[in-house]
VOBA-847746 format. One record per atom (N, C-alpha, C): atom name; x, y, z. Coordinates in Angstrom, 1 decimal, always signed. Layout:
N
NODE   atom        u        v        w
NODE     CA        X        Y        Z
...
REM end
This chain:
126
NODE   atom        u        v        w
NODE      N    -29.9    -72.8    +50.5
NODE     CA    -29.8    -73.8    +49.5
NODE      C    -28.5    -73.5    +48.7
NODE      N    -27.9    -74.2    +48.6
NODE     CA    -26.3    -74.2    +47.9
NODE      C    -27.1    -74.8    +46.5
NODE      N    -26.5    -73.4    +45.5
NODE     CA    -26.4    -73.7    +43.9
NODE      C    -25.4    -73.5    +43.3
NODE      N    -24.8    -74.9    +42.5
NODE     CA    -23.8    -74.6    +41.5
NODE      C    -24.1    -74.4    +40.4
NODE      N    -23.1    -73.7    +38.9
NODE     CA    -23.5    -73.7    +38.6
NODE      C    -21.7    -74.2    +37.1
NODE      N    -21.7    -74.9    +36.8
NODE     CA    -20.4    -75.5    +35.8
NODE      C    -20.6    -74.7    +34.5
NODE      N    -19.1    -74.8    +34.1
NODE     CA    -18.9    -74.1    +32.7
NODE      C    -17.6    -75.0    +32.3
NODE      N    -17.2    -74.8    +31.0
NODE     CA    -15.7    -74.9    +30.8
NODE      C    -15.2    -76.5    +29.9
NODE      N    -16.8    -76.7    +29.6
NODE     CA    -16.3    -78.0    +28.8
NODE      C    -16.1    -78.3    +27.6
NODE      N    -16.1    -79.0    +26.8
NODE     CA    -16.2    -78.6    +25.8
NODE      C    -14.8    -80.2    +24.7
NODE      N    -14.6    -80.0    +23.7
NODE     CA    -14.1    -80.9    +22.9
NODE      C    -12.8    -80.4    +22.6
NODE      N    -11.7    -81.6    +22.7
NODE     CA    -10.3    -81.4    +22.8
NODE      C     -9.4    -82.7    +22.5
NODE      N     -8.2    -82.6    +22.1
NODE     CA     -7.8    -83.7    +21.6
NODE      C     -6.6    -84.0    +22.5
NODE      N     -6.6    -85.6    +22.5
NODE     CA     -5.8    -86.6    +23.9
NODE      C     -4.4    -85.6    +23.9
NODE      N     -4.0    -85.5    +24.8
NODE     CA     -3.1    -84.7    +25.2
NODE      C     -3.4    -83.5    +26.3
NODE      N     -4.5    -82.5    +25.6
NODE     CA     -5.1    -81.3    +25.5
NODE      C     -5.7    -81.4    +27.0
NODE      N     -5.8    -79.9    +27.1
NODE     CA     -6.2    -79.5    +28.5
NODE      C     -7.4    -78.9    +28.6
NODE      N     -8.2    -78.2    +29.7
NODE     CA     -9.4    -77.7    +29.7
NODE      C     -9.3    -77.4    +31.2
NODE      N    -10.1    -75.9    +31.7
NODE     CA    -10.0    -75.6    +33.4
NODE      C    -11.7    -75.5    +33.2
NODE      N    -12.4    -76.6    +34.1
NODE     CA    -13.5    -76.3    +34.4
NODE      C    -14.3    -75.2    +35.5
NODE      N    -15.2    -74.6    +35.3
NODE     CA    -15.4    -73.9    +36.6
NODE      C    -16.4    -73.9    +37.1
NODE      N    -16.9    -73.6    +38.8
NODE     CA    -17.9    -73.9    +39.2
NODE      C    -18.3    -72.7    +40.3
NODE      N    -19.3    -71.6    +40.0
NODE     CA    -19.9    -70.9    +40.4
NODE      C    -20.8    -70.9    +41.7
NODE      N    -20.7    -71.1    +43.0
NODE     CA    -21.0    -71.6    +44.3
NODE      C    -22.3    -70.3    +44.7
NODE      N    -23.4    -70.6    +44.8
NODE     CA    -23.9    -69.4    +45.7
NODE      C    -24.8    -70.0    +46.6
NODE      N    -25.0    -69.0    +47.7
NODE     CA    -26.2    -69.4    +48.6
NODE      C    -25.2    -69.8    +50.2
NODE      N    -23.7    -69.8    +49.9
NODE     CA    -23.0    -70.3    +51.1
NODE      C    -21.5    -69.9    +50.5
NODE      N    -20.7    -69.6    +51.6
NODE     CA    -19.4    -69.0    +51.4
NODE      C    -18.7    -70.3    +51.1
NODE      N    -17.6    -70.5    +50.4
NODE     CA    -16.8    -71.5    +50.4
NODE      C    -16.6    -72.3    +51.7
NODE      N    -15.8    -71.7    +52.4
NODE     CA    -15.6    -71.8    +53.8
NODE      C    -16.6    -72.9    +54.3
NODE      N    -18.1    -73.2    +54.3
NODE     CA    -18.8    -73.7    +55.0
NODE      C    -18.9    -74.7    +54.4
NODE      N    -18.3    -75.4    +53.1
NODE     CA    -18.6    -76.1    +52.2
NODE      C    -17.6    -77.4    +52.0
NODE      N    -17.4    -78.5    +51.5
NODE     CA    -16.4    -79.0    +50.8
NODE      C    -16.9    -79.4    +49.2
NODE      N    -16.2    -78.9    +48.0
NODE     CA    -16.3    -78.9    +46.9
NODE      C    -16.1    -79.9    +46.1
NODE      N    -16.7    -80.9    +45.4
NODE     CA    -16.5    -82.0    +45.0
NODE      C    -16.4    -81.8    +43.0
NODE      N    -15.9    -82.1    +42.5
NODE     CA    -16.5    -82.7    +41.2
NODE      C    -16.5    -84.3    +40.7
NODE      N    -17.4    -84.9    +40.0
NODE     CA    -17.6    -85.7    +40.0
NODE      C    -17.8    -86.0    +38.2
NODE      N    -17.4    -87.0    +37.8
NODE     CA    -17.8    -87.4    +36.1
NODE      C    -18.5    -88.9    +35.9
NODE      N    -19.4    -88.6    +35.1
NODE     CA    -20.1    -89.6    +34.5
NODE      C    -20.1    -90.0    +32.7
NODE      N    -19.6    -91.3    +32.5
NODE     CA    -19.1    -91.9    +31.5
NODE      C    -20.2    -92.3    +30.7
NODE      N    -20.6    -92.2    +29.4
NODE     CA    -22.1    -93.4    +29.1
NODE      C    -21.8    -94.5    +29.5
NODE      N    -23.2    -95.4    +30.2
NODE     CA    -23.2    -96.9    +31.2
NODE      C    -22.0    -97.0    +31.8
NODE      N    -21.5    -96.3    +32.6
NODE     CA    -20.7    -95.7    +33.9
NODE      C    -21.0    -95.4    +35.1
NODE      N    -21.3    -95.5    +36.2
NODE     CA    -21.5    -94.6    +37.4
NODE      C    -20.5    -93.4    +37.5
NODE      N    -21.6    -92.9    +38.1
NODE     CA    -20.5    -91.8    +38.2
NODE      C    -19.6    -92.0    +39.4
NODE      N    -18.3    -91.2    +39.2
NODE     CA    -17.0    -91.0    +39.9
NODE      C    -16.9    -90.1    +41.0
NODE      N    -16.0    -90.0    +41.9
NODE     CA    -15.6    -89.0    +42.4
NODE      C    -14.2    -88.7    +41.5
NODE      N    -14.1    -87.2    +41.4
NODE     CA    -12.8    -86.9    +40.8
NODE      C    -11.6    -86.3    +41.4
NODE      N    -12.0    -85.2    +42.2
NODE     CA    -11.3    -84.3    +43.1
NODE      C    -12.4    -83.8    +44.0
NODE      N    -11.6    -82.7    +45.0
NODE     CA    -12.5    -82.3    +45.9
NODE      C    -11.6    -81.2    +46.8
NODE      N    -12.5    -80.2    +47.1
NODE     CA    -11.2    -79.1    +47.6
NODE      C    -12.4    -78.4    +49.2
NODE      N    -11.8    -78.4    +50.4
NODE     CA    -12.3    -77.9    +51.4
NODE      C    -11.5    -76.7    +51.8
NODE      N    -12.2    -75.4    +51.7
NODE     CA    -11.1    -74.5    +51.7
NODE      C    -11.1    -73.8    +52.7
NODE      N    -12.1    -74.4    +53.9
NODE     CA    -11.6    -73.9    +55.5
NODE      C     -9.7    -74.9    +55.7
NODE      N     -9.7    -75.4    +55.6
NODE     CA     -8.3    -75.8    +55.7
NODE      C     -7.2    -76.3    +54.6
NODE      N     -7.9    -75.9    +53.5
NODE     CA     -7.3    -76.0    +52.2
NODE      C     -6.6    -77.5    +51.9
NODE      N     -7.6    -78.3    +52.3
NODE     CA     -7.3    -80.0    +51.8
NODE      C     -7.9    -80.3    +50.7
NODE      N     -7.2    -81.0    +49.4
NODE     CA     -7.6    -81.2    +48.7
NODE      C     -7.1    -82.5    +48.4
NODE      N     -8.1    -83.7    +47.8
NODE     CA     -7.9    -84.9    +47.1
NODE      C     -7.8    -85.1    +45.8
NODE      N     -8.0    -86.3    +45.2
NODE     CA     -7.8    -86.7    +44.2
NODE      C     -8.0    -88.3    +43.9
NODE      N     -8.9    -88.5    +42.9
NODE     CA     -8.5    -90.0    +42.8
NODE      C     -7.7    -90.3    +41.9
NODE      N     -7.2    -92.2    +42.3
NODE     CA     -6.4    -92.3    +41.6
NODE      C     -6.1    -92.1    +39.7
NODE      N     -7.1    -91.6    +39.3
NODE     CA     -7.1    -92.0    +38.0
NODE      C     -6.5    -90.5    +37.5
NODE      N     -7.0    -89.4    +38.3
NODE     CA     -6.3    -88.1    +37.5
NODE      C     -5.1    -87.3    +38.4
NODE      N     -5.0    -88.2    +39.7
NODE     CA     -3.7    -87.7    +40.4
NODE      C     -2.5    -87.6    +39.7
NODE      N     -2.0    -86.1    +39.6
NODE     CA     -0.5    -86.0    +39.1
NODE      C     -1.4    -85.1    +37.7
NODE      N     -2.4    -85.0    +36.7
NODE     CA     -2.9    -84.6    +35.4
NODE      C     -3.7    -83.7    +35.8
NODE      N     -4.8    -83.6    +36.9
NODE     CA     -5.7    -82.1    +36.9
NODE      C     -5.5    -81.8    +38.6
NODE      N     -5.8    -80.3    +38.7
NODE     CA     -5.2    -79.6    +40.0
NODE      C     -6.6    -78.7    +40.2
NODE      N     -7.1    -79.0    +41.6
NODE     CA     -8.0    -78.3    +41.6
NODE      C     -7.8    -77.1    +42.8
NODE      N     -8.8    -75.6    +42.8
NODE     CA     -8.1    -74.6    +42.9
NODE      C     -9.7    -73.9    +43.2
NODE      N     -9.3    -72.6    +44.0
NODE     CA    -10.9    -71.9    +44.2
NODE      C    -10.2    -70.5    +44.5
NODE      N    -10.9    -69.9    +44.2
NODE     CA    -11.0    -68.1    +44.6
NODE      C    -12.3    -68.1    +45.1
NODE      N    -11.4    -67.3    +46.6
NODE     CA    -13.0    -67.1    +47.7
NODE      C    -14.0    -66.1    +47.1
NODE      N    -12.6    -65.0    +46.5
NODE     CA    -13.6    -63.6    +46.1
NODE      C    -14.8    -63.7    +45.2
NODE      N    -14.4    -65.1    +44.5
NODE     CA    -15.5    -64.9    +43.0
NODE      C    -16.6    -66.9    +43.9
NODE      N    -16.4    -66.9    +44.9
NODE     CA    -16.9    -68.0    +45.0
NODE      C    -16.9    -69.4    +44.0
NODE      N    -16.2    -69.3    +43.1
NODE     CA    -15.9    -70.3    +42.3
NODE      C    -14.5    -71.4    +42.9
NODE      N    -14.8    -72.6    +42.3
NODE     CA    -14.0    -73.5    +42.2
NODE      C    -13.4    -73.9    +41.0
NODE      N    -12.5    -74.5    +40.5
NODE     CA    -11.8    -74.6    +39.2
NODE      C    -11.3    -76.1    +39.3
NODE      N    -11.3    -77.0    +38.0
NODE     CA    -10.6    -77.9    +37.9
NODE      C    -10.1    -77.9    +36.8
NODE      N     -8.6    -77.7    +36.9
NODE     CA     -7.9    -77.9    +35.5
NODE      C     -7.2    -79.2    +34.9
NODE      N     -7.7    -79.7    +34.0
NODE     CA     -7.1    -80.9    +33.7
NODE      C     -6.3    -81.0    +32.1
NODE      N     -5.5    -81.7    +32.3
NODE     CA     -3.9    -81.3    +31.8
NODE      C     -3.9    -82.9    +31.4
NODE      N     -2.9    -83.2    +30.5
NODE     CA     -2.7    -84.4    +30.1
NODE      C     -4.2    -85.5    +29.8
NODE      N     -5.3    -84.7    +29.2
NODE     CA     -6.3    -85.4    +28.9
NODE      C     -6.4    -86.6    +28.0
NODE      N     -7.1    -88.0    +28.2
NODE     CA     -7.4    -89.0    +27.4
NODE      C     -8.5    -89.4    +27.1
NODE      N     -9.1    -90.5    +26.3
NODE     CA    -10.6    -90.3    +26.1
NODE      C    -11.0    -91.2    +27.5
NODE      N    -10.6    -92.0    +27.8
NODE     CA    -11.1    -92.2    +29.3
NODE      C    -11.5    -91.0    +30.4
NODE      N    -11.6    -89.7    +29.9
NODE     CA    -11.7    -88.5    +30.6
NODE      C    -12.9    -88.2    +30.3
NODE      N    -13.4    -88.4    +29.2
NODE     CA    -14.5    -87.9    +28.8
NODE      C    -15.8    -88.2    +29.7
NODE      N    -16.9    -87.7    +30.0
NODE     CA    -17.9    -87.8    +30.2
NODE      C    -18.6    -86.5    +30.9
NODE      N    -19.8    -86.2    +31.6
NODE     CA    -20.4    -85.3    +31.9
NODE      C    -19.4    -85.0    +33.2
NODE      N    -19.2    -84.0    +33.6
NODE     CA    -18.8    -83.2    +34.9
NODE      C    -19.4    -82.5    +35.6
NODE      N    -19.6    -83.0    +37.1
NODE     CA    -21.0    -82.6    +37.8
NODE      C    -20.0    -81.4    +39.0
NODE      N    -20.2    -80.5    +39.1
NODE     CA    -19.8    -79.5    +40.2
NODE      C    -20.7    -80.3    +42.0
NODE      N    -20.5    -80.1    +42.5
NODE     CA    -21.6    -80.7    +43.7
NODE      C    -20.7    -80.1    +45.2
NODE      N    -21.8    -80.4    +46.4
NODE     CA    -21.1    -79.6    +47.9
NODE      C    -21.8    -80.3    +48.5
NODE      N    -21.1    -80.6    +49.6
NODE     CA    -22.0    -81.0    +51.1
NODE      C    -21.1    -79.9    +52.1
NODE      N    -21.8    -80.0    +53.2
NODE     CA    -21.1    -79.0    +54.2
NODE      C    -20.1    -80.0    +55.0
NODE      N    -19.0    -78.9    +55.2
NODE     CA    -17.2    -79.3    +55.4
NODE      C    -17.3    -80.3    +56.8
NODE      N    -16.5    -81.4    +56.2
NODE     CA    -16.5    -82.1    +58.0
NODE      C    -15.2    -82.7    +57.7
NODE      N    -14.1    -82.1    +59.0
NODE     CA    -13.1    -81.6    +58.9
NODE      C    -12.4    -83.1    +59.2
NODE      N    -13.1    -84.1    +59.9
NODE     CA    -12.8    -85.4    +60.6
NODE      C    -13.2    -86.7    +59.0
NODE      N    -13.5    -86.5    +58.2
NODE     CA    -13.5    -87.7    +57.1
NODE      C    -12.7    -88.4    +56.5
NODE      N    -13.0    -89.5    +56.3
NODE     CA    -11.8    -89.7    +55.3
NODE      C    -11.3    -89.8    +54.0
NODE      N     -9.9    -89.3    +53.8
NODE     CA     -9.5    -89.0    +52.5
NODE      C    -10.5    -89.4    +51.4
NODE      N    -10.7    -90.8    +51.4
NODE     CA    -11.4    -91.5    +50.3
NODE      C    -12.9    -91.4    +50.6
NODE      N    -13.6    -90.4    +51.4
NODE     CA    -14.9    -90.8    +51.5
NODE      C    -15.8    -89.9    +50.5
NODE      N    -16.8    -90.2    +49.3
NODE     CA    -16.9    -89.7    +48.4
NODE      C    -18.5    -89.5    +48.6
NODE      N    -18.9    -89.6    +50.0
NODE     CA    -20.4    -89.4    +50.1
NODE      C    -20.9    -88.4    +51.0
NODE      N    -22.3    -88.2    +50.7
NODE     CA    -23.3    -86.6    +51.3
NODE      C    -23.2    -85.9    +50.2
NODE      N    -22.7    -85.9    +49.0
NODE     CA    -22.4    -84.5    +48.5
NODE      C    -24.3    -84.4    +47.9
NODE      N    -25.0    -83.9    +48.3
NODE     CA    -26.5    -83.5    +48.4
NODE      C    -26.8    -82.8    +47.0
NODE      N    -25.9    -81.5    +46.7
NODE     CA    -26.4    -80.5    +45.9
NODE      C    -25.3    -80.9    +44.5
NODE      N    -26.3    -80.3    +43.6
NODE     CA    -25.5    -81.1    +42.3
NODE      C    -25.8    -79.6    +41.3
NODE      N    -24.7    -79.1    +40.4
NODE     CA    -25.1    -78.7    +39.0
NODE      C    -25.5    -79.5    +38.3
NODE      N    -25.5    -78.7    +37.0
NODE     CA    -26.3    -79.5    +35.6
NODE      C    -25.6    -80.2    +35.0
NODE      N    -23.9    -80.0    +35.5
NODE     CA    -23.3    -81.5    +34.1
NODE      C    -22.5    -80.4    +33.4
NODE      N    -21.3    -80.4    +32.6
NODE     CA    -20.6    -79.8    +31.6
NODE      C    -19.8    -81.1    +31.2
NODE      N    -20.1    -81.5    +29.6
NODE     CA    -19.8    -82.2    +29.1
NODE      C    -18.3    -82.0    +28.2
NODE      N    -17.6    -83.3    +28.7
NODE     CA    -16.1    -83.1    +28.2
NODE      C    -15.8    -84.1    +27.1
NODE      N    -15.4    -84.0    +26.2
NODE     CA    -14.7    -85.2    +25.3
NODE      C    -13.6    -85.1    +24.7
NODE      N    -13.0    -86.3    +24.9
NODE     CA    -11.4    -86.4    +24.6
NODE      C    -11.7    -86.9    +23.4
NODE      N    -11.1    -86.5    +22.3
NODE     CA    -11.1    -87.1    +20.8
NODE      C    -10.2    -86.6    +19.8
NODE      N     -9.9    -87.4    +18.4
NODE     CA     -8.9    -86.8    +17.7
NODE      C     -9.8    -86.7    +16.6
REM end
């Protein structure tokens, strides 16, 4: 059973940055593709990024491509999203999540991810 577990959020003003992180255990990176995902109040949730690091592909949607870079250390089993140039359209809960790696998907496909953390809550504000 794959558990995440998120940290790193917290309150910052439009501009301002924050590196979220996400603590993976129960399965090596490698076997995994790493998703994060945000939820807005009366929003569904998003996909945001996503990093598979058997072959080190990583996405992005359009809304934060080019402003957060996401990043993993196998040693510490963590994943990282750093986001840079924040606005309050940024704000909402940040869910860590994984399904197992399928090397054949497509770029844009944002489904299976099974296993979820608890959420780390971000707000963009002045």
């Amino acid at each position: 059973q794959v558990q995440l577990v998120e940290s790193g959020g917290g309150l910052v003003q439009p501009g301002g940055s924050l590196r979220l992180s996400c603590v993976v255990s129960g399965f090596t990176l490698d076997d995994l593709t790493i998703g994060w995902f945000r939820q807005a109040p009366g929003k569904e949730r998003e996909g945001v990024s996503y990093i598979s690091t058997m072959n080190g592909k990583t996405y992005y949607s359009e809304s934060v491509k080019g402003r957060f870079t996401i990043s993993s250390d196998s040693a510490k089993n963590t994943v990282f999203l750093q986001m840079n140039g924040l606005k309050g359209d940024d704000s909402g809960v940040y869910y860590c999540t994984a399904r197992w790696v399928d090397l054949y998907r497509s770029d844009d496909d944002w489904s299976d991810f099974g296993s979820w953390g608890q959420g780390t809550q971000v707000t963009v504000s002045s």
